[in-house]
PDB file of N, CA, C and O in Angstrom:
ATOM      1  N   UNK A   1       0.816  -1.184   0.000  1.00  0.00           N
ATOM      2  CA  UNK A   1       0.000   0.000   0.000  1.00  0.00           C
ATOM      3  C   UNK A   1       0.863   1.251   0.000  1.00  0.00           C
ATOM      4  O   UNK A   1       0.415   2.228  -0.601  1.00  0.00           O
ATOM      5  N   UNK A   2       2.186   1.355   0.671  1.00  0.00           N
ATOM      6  CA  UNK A   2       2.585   2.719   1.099  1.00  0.00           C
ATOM      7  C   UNK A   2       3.098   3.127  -0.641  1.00  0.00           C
ATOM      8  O   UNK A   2       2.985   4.272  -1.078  1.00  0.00           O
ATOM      9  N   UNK A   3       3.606   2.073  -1.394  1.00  0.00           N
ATOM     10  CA  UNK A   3       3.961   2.214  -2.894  1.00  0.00           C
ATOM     11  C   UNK A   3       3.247   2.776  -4.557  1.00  0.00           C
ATOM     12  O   UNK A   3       3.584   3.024  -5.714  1.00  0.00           O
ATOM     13  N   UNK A   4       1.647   2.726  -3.334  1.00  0.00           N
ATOM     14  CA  UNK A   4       0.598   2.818  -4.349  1.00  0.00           C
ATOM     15  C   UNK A   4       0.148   4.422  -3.779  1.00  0.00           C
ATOM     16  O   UNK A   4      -0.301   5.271  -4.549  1.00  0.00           O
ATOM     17  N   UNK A   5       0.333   4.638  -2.449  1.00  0.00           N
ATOM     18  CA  UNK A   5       0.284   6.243  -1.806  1.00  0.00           C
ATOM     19  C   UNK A   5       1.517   6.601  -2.670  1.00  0.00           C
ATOM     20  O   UNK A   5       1.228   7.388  -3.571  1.00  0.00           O
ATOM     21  N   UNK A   6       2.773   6.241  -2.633  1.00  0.00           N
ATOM     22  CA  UNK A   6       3.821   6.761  -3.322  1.00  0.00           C
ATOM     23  C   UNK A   6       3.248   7.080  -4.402  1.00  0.00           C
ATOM     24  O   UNK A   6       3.079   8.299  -4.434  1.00  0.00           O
ATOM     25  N   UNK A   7       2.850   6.539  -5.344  1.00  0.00           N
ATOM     26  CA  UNK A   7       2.921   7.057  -6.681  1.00  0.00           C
ATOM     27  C   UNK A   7       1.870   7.560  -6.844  1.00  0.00           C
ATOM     28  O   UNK A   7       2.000   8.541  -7.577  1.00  0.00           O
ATOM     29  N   UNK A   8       0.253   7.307  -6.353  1.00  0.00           N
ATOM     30  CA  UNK A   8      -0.825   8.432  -6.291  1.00  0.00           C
ATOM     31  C   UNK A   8      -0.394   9.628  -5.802  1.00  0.00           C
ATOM     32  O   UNK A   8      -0.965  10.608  -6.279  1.00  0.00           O
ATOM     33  N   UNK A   9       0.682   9.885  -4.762  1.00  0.00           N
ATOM     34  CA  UNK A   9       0.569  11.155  -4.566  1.00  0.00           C
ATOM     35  C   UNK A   9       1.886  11.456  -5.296  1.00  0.00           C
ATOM     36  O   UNK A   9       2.207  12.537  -4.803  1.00  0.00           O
ATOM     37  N   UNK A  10       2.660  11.184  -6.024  1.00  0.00           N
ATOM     38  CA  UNK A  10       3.470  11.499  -7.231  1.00  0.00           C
ATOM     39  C   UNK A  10       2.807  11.870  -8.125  1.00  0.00           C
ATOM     40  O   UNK A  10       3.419  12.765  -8.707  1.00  0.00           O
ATOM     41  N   UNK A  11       1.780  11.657  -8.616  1.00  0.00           N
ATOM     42  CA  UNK A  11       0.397  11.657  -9.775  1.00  0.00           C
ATOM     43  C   UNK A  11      -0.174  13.297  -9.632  1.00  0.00           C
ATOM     44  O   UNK A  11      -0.538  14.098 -10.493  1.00  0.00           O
ATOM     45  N   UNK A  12      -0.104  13.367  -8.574  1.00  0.00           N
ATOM     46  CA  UNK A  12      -1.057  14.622  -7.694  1.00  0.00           C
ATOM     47  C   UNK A  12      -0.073  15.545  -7.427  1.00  0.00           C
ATOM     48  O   UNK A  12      -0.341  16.733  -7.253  1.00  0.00           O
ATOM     49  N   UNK A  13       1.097  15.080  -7.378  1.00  0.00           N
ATOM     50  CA  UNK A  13       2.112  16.895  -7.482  1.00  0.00           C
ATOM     51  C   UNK A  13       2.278  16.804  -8.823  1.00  0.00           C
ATOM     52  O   UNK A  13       1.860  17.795  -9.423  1.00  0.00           O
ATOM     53  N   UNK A  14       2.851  15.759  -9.647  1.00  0.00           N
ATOM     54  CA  UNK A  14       3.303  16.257 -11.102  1.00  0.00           C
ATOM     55  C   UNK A  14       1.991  16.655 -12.015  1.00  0.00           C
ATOM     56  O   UNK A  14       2.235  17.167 -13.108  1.00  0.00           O
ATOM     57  N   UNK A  15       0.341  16.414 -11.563  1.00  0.00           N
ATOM     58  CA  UNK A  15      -0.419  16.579 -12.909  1.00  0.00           C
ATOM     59  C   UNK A  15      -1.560  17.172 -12.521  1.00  0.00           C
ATOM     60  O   UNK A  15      -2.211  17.760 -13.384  1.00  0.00           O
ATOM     61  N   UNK A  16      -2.031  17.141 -11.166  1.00  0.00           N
ATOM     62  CA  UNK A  16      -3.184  17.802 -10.812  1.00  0.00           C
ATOM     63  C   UNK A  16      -3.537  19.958 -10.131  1.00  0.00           C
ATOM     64  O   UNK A  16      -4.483  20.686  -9.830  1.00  0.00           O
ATOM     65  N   UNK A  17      -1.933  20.014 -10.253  1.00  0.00           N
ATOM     66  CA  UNK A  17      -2.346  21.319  -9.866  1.00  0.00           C
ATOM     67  C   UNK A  17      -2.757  21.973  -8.915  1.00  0.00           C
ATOM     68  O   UNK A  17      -2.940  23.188  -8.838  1.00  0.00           O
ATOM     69  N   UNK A  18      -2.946  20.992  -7.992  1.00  0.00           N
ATOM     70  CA  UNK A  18      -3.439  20.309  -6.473  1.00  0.00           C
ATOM     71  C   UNK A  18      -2.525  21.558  -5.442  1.00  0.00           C
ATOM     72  O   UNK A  18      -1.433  22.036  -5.749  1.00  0.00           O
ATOM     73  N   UNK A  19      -3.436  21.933  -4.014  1.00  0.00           N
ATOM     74  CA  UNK A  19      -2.752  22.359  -3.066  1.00  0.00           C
ATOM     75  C   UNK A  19      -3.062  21.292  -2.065  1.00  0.00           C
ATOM     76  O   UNK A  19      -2.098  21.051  -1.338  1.00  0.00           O
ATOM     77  N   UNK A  20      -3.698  20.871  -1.919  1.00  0.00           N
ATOM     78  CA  UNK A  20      -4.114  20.276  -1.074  1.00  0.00           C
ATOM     79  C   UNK A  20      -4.660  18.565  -1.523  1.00  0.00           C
ATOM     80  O   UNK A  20      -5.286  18.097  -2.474  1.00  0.00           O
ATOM     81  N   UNK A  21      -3.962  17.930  -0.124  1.00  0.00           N
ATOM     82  CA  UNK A  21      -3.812  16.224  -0.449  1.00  0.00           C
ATOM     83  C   UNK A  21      -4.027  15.234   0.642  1.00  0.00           C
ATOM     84  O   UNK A  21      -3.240  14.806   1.486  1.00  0.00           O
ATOM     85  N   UNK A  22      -5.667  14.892   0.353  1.00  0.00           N
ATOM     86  CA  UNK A  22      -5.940  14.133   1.874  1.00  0.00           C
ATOM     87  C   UNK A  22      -5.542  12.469   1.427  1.00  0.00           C
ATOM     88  O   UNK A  22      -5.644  12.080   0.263  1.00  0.00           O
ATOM     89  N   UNK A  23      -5.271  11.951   2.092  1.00  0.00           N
ATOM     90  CA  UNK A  23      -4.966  10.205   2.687  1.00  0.00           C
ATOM     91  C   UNK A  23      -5.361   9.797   3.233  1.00  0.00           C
ATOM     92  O   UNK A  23      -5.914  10.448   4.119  1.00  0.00           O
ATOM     93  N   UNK A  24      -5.461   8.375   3.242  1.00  0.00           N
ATOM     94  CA  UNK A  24      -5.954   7.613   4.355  1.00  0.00           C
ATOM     95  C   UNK A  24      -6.438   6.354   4.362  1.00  0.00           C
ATOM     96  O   UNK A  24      -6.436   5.964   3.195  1.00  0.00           O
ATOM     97  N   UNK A  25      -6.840   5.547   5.065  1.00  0.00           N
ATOM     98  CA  UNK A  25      -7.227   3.959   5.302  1.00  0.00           C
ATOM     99  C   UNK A  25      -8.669   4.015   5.893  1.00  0.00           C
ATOM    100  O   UNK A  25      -9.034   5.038   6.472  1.00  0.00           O
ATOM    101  N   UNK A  26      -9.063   3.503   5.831  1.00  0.00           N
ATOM    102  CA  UNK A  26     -10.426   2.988   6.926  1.00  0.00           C
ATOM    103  C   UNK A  26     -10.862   1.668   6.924  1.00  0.00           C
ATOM    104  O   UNK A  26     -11.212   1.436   5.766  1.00  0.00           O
ATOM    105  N   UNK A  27     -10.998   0.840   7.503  1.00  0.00           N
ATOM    106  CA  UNK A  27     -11.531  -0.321   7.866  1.00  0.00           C
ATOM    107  C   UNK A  27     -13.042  -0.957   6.385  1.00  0.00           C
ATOM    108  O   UNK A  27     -13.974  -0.173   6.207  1.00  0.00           O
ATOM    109  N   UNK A  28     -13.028  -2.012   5.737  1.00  0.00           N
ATOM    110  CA  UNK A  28     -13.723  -1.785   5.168  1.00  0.00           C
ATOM    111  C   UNK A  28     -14.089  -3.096   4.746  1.00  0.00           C
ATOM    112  O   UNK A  28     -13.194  -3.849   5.130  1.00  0.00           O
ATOM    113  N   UNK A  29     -14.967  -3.731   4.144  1.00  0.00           N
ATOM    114  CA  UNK A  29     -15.762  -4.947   3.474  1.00  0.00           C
ATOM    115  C   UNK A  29     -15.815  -5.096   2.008  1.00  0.00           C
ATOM    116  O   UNK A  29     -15.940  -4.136   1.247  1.00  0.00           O
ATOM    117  N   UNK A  30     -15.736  -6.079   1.708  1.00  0.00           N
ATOM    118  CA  UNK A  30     -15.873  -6.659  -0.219  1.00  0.00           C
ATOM    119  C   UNK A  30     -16.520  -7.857   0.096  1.00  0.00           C
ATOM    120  O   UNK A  30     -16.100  -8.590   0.992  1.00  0.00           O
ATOM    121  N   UNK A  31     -17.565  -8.126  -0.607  1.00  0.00           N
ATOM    122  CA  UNK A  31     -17.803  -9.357  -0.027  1.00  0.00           C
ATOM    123  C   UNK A  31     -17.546 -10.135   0.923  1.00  0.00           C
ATOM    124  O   UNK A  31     -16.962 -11.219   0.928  1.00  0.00           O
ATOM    125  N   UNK A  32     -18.091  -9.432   1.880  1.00  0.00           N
ATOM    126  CA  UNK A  32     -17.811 -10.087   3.184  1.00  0.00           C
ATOM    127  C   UNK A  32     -16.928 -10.118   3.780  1.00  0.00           C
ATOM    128  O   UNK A  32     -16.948 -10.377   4.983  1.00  0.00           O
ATOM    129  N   UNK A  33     -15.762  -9.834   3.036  1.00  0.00           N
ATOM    130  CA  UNK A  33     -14.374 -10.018   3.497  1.00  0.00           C
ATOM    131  C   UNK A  33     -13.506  -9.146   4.271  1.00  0.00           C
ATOM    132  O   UNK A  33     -12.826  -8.572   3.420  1.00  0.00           O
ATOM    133  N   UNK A  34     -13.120  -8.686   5.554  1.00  0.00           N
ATOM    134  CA  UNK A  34     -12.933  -7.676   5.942  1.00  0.00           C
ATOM    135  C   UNK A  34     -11.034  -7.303   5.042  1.00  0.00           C
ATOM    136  O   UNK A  34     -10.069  -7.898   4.562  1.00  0.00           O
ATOM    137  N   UNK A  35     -11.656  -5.649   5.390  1.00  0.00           N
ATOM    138  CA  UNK A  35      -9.916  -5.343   4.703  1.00  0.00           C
ATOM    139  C   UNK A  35      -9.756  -3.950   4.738  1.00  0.00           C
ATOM    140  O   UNK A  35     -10.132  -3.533   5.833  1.00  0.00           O
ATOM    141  N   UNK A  36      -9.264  -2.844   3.828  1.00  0.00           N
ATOM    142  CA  UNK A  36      -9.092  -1.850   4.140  1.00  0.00           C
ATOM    143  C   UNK A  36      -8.951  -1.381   3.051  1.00  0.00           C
ATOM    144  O   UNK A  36      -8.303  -1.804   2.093  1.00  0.00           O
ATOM    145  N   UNK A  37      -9.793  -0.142   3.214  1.00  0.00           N
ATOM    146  CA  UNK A  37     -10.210   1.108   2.138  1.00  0.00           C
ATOM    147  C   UNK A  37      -9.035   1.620   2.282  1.00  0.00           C
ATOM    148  O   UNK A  37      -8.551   1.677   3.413  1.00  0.00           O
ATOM    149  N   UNK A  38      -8.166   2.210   0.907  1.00  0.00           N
ATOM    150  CA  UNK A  38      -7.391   3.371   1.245  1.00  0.00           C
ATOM    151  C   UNK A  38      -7.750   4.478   0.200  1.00  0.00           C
ATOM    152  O   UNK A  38      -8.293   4.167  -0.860  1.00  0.00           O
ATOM    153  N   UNK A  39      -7.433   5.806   0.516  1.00  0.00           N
ATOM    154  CA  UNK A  39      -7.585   6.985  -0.425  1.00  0.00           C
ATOM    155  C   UNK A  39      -6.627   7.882  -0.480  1.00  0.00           C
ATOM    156  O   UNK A  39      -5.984   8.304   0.481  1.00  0.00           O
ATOM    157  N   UNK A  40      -6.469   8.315  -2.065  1.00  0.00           N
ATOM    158  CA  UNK A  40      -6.202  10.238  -1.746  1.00  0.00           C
ATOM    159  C   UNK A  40      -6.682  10.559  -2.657  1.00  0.00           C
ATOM    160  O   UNK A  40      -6.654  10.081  -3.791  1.00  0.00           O
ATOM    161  N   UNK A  41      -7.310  11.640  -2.138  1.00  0.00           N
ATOM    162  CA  UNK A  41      -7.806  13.069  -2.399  1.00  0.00           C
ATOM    163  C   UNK A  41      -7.396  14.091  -2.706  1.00  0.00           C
ATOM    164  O   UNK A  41      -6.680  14.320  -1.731  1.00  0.00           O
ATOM    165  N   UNK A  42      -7.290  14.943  -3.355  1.00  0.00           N
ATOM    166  CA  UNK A  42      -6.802  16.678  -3.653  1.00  0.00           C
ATOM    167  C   UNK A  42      -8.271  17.750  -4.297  1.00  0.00           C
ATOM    168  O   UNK A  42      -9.478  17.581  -4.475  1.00  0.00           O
ATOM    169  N   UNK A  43      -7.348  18.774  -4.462  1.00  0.00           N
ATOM    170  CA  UNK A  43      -8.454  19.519  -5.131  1.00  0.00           C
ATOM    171  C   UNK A  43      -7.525  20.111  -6.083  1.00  0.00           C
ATOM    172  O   UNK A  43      -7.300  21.310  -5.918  1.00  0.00           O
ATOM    173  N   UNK A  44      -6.800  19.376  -7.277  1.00  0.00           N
ATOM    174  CA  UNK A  44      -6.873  19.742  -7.836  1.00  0.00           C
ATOM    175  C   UNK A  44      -7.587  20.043  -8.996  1.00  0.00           C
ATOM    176  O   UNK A  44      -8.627  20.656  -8.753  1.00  0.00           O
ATOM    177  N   UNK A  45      -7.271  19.705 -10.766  1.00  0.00           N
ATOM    178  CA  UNK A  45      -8.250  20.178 -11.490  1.00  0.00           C
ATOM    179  C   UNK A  45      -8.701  18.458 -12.035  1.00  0.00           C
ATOM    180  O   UNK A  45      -9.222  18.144 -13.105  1.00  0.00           O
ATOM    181  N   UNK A  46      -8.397  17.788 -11.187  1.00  0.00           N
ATOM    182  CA  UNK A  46      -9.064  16.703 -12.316  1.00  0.00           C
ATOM    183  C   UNK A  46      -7.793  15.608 -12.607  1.00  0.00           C
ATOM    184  O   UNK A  46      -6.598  15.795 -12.379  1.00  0.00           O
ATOM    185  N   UNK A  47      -8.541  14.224 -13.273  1.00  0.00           N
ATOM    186  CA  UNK A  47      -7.773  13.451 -13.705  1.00  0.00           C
ATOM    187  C   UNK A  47      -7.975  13.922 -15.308  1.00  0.00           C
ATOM    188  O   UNK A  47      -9.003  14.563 -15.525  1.00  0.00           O
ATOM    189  N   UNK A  48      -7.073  13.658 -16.466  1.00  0.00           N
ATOM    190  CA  UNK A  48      -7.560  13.227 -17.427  1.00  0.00           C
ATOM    191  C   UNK A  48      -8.359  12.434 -17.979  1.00  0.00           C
ATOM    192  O   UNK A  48      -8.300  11.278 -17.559  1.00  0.00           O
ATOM    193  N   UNK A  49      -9.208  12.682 -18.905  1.00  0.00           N
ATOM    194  CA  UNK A  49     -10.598  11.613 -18.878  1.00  0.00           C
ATOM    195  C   UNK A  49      -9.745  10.129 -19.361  1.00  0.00           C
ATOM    196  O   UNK A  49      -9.350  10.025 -20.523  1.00  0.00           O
ATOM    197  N   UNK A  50      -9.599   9.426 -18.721  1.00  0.00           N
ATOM    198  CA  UNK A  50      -8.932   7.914 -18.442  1.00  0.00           C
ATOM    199  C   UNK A  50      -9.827   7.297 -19.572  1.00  0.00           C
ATOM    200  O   UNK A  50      -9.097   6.786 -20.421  1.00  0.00           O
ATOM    201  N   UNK A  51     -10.743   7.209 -19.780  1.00  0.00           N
ATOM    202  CA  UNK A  51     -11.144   6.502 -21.144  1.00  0.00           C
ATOM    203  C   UNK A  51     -10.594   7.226 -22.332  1.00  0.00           C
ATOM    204  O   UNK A  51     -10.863   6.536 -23.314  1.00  0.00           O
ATOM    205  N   UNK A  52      -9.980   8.248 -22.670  1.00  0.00           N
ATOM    206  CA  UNK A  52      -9.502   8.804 -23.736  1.00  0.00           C
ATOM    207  C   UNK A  52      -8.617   8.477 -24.099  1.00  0.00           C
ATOM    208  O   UNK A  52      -8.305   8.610 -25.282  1.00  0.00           O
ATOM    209  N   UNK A  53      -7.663   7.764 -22.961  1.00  0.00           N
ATOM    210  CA  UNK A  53      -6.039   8.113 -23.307  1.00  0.00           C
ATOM    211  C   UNK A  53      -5.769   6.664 -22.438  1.00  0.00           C
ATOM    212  O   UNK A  53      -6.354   6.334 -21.406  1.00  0.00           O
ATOM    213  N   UNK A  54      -4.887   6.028 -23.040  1.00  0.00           N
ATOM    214  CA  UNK A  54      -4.095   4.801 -22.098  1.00  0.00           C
ATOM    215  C   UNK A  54      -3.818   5.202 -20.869  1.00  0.00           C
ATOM    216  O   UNK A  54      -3.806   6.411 -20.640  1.00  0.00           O
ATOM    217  N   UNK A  55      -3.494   4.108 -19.670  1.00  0.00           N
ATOM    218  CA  UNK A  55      -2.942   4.532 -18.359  1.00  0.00           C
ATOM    219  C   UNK A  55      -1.863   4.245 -18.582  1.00  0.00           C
ATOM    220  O   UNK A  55      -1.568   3.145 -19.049  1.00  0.00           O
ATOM    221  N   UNK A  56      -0.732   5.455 -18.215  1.00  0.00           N
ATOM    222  CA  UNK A  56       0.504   5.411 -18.138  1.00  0.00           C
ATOM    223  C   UNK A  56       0.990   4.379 -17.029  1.00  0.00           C
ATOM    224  O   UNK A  56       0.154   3.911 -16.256  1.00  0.00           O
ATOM    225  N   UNK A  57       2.472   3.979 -16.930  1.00  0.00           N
ATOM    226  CA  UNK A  57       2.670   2.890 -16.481  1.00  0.00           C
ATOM    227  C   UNK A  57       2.560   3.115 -15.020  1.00  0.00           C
ATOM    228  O   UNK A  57       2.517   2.084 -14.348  1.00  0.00           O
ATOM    229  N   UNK A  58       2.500   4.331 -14.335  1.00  0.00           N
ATOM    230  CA  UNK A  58       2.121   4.472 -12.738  1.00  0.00           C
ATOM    231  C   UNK A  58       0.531   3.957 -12.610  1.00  0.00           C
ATOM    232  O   UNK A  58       0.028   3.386 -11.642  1.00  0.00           O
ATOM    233  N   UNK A  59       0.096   4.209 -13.466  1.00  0.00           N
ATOM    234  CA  UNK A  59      -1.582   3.867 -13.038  1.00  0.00           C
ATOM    235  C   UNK A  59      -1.874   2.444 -13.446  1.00  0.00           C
ATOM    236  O   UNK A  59      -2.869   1.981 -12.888  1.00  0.00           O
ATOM    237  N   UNK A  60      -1.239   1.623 -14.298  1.00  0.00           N
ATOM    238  CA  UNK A  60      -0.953   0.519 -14.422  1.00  0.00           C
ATOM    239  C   UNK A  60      -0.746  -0.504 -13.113  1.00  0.00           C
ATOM    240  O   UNK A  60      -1.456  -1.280 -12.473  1.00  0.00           O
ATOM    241  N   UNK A  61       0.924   0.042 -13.088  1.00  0.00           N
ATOM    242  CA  UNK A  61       1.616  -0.128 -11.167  1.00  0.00           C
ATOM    243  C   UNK A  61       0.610  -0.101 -10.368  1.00  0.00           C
ATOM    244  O   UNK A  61       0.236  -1.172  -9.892  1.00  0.00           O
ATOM    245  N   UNK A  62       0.021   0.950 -10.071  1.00  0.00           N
ATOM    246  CA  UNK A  62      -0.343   0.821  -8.860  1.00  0.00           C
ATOM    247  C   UNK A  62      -1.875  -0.428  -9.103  1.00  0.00           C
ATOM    248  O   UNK A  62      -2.295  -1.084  -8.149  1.00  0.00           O
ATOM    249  N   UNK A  63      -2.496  -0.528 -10.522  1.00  0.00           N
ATOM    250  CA  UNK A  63      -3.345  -1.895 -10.348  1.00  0.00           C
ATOM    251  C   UNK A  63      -2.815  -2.687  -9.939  1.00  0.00           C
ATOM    252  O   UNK A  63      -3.056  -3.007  -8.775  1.00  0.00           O
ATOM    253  N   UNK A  64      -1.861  -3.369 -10.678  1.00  0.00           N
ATOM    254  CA  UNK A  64      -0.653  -3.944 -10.319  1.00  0.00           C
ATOM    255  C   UNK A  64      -0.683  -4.867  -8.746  1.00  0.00           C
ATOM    256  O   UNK A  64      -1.112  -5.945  -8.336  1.00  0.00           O
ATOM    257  N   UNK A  65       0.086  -3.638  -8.199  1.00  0.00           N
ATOM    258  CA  UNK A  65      -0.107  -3.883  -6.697  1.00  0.00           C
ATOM    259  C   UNK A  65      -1.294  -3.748  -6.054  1.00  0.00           C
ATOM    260  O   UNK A  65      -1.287  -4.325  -4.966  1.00  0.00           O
ATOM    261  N   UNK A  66      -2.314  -3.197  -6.323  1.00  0.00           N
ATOM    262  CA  UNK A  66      -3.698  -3.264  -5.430  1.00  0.00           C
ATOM    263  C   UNK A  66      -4.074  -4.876  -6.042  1.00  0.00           C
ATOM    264  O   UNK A  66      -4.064  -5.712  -5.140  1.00  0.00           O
ATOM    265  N   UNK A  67      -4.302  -5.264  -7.010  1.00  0.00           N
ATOM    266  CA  UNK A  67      -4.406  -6.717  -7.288  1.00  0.00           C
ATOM    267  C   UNK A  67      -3.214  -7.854  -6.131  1.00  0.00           C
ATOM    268  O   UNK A  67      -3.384  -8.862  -5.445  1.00  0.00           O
ATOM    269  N   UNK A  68      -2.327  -7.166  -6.385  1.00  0.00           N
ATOM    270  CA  UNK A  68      -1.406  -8.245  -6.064  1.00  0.00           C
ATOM    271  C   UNK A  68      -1.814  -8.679  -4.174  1.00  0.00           C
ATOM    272  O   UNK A  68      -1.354  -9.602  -3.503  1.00  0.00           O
ATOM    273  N   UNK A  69      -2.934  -7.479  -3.728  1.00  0.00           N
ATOM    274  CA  UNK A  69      -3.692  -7.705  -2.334  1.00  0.00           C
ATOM    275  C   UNK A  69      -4.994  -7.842  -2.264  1.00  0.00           C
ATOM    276  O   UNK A  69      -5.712  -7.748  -1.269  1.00  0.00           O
ATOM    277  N   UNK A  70      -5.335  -8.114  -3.577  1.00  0.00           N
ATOM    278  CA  UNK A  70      -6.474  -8.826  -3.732  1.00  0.00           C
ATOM    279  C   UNK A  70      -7.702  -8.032  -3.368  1.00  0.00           C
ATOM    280  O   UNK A  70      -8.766  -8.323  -2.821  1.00  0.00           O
ATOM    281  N   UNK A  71      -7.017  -6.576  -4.019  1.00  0.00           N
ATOM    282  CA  UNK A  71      -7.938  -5.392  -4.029  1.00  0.00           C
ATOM    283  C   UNK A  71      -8.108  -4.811  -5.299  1.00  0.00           C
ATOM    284  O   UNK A  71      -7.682  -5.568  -6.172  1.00  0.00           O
ATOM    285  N   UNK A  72      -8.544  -3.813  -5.716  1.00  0.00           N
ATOM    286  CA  UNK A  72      -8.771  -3.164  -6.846  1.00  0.00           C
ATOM    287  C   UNK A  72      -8.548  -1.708  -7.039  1.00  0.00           C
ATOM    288  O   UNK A  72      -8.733  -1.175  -5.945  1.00  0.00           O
ATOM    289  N   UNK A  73      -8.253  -0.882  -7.880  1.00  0.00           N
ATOM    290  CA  UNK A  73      -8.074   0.252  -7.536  1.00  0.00           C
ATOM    291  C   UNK A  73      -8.934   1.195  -8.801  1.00  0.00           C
ATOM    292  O   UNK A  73      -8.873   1.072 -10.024  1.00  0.00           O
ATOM    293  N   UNK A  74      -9.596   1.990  -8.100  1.00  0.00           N
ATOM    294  CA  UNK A  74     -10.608   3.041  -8.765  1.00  0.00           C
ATOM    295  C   UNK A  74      -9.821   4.723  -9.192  1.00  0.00           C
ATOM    296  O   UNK A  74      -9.014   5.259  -8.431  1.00  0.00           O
ATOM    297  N   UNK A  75     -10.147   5.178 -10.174  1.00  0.00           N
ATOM    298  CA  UNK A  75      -9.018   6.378 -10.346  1.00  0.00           C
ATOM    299  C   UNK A  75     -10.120   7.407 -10.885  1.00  0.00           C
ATOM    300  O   UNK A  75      -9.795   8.554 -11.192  1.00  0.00           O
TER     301      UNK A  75
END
């Protein structure tokens, strides 16, 4: 997880324009299964519309590793 904060919030200084950058975990369920939500947040201006354009290889990575814990990752 701390590898997938690494590079989301690498994502969020180099492209979002962002001042501000919340994080975090919370306790959470998938089918039943207990485990843990993680997030970040900013305000900057936006992702690029992700159906337009391929995911570069950080947004790749970090599926990557959210799979590799038998999680998923939403962008």
């Amino acid at each position: 997880m701390l590898r997938i904060f690494q590079e989301a919030i690498g994502n969020v200084l180099a492209h979002a324009g962002a001042t501000e950058i919340r994080i975090g975990c919370r306790e959470d369920q998938r089918e039943r299964i207990a485990g843990v939500a993680a997030y970040v947040a900013d305000n900057g201006h936006g992702s690029i519309d992700m159906a337009s354009r391929q995911a570069g290889k950080g947004i790749a990575s970090m599926k990557a590793r959210a799979s590799s814990l038998h999680g998923h990752l939403d962008c």
